[in-house]
N, C-alpha and C positions, 0 to 999 in steps of 0.2 A: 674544366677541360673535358671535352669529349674523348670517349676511347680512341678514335680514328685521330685526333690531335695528336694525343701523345704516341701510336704505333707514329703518325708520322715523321715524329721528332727522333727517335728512337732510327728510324730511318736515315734521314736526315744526317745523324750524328755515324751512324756504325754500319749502315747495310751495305757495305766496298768493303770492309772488312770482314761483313757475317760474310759474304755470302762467299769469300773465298774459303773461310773456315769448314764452310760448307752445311748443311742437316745435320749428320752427323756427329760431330763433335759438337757444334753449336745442343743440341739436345745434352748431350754430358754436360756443358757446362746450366743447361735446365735443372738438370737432375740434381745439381749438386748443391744449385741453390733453393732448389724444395728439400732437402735433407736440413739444410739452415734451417729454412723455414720451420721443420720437424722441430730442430732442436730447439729454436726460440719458444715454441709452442708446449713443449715438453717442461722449459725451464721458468717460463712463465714472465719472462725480461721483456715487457711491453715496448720499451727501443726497441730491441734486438728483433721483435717483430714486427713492428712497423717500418725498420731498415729489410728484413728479408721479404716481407710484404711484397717493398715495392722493386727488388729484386727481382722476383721470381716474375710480376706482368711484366715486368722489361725484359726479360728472354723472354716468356713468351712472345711478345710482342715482335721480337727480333726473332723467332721459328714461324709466327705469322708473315711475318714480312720476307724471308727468304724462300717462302711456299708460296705467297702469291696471295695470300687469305686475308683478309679484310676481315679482325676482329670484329667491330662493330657491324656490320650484316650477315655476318657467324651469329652474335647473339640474339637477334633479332626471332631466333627460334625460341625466348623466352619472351620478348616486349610485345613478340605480336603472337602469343596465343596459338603459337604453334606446336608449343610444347606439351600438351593436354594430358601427357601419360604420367607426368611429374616424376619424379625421381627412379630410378631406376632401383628393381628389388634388390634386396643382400642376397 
């Protein structure tokens, strides 16, 4: 499945509800499944991170989607060699 597949399923299934939720709250509930994510990562429960994993792309993908932003040619600044400064310093 292509990134753009599942934003649009994710769509599909929740954006009449994200988008009354609105940005902002929808971002808390971002937030709060990247803290999962910390924790699963912290505690080393390979489930527990491959469940928050795919959590956290699915809000994001539902903050893509209430924004208007098209993951897959958002990232496109890595596939196509756009990104040439590579990671960014500490």
């Amino acid at each position: 499945m292509h990134v753009r597949e599942f934003q649009d399923l994710i769509a599909r299934k929740y954006k009449e509800r994200d988008l009354e939720r609105g940005v902002s709250r929808t971002f808390m509930w971002f937030i709060e499944e990247v803290g999962e994510l910390a924790t699963g990562l912290a505690t080393g429960d390979r489930d527990n991170m491959e469940e928050e994993f795919a959590d956290v792309f699915a809000w994001l993908c539902t903050l893509a989607n209430i924004t208007d932003i098209d993951l897959e040619t958002a990232c496109t600044k890595y596939t196509e060699g756009r990104n040439k400064e590579g990671f960014k310093p500490k």
